[in-house]
Each structure stands twice: as structure tokens, then as C-alpha cells.
C-alpha positions as CSV (number, residue, x, y, z in Angstrom):
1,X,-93.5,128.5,-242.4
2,X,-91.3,131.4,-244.7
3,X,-92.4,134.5,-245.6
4,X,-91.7,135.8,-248.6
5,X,-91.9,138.4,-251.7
6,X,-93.3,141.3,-249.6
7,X,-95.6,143.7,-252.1
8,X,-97.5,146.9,-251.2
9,X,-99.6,149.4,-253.1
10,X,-97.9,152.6,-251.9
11,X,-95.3,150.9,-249.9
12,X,-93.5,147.5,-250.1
13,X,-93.1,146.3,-246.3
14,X,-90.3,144.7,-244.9
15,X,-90.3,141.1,-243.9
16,X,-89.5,141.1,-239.6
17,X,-89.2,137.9,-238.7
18,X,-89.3,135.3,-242.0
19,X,-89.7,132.0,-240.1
20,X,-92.1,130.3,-237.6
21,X,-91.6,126.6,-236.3
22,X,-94.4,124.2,-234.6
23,X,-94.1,120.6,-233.5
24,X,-97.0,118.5,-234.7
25,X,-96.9,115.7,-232.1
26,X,-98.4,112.0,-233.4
27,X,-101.7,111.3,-230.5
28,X,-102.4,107.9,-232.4
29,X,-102.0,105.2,-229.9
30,X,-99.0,102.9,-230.8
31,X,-100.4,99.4,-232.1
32,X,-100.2,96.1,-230.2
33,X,-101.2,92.9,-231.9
34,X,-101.3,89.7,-229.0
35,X,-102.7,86.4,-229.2
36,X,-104.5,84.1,-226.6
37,X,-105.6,80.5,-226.4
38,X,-109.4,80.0,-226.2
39,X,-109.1,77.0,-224.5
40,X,-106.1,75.9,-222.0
41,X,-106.5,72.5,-223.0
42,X,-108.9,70.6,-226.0
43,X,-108.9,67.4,-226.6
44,X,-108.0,66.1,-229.8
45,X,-111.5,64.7,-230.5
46,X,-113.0,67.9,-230.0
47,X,-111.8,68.3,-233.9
48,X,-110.5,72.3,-233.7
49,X,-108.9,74.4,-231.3
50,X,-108.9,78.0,-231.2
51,X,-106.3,81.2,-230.4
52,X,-107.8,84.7,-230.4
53,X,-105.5,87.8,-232.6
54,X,-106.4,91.2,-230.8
55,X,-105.3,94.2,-232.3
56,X,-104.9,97.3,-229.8
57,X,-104.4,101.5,-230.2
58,X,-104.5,102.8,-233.3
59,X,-106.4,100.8,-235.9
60,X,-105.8,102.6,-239.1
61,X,-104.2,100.9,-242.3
62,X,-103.8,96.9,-242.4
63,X,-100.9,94.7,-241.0
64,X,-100.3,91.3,-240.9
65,X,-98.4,89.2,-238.6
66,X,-97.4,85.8,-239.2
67,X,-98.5,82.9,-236.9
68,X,-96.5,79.4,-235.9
69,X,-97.3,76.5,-234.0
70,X,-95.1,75.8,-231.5
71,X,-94.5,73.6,-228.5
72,X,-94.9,69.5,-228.6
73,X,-97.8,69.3,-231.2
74,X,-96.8,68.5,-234.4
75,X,-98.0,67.6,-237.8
76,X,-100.0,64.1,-235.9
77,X,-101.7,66.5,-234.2
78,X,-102.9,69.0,-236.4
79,X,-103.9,68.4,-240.0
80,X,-103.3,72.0,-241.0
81,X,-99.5,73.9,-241.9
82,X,-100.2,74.8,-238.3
83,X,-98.3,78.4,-239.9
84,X,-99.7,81.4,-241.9
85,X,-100.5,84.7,-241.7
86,X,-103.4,87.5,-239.9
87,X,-104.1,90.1,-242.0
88,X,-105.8,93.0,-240.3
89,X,-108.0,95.5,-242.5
90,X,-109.1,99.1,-241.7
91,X,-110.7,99.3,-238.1
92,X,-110.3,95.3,-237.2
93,X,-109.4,94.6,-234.4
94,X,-110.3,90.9,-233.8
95,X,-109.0,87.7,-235.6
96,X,-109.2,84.1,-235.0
97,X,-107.4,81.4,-235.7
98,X,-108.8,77.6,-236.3
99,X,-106.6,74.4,-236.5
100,X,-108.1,71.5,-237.3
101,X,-107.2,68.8,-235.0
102,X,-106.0,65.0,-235.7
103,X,-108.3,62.6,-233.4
104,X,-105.6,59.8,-233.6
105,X,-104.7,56.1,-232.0
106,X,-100.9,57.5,-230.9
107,X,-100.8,57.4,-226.7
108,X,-99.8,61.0,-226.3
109,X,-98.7,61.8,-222.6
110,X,-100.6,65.1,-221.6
111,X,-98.3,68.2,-220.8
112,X,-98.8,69.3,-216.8
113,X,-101.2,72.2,-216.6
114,X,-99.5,75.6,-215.9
């Protein structure tokens, strides 16, 4: 802040010190978007499988983050892209995720659970 153009009715006052400084430190919480399987395994007749987007700290605005599948599944496996986009509004904080499953005849070896 500057002071400035110092104006009196009898006197016109000199300006001591002109300038004051003061940090205005950011307290929003710095945002985190992760994602988590709803189920460790599903199997392919069950028709979807889930994943939970959970946005942390601050919550203000939108963002979007884009999403792949990854990993041995592949388009036999899923009859969506399998990639897209989360868009979070204003105070959301919670998305999900649904990919539609392909119940098909192909003998798929299982992957070893973690």
C-alpha cells in the first residue's frame, strides 16, 4: 500500500513512511484427485466393474482428469473405449466410473491376486 497526495486545511502534512507490505499466505488445501478399484476382482459375467475418483483439499472450481485402462484387459474384455475423462464441478468430490464388461467364450488365464 502507497500513500499519496498529502492535503490539509491549514497545513499540508508530510508523507513519513509512503509504503507498507503484507504477505497474504494461500490456506486452501492443495488438491488431490486418486482412484480405487471397487472390487479386486469381477468376473466378467457380473457385466460392469467399477473404480471410485476421489477428489481431496480444496474443492473450489472444476477439473478434469483423464482416465485409461490399463493392464491385460483389452477391447474382449470391455465393450466400452475403456478411456475418457472425470470432470469435477464446484464442491464434488466423488466420481465413479462404470465399464461395461464382455461375458465371452475366450479361456482367459486369471492374473495371481496381489
Amino acid at each position: 500500500m502507497t500513500l499519496s497526495n498529502p492535503q490539509g486545511s491549514l497545513v499540508t502534512p508530510a508523507i513519513g513512511t509512503a509504503a507498507a507490505s503484507t504477505d497474504i499466505n494461500d490456506n486452501d488445501d492443495q488438491t488431490s484427485i486418486s482412484i480405487a478399484a471397487d472390487d479386486v476382482s469381477v468376473d466378467e459375467s457380473a457385466g460392469t466393474i467399477t473404480f471410485t475418483v476421489t477428489r481431496t483439499g480444496d474443492a473450489q472450481g472444476s477439473q478434469t482428469v483423464d482416465y485409461a485402462l490399463s493392464g491385460t484387459a483389452d477391447g474382449s474384455d470391455v465393450s466400452d473405449a475403456g478411456t475418457g475423462s472425470v470432470t469435477f464441478a464446484e464442491g464434488e468430490t466423488v466420481k465413479i466410473i462404470t465399464l461395461n464388461l464382455t461375458d465371452d467364450l475366450l479361456d482367459e488365464t486369471p492374473r495371481p491376486s496381489p
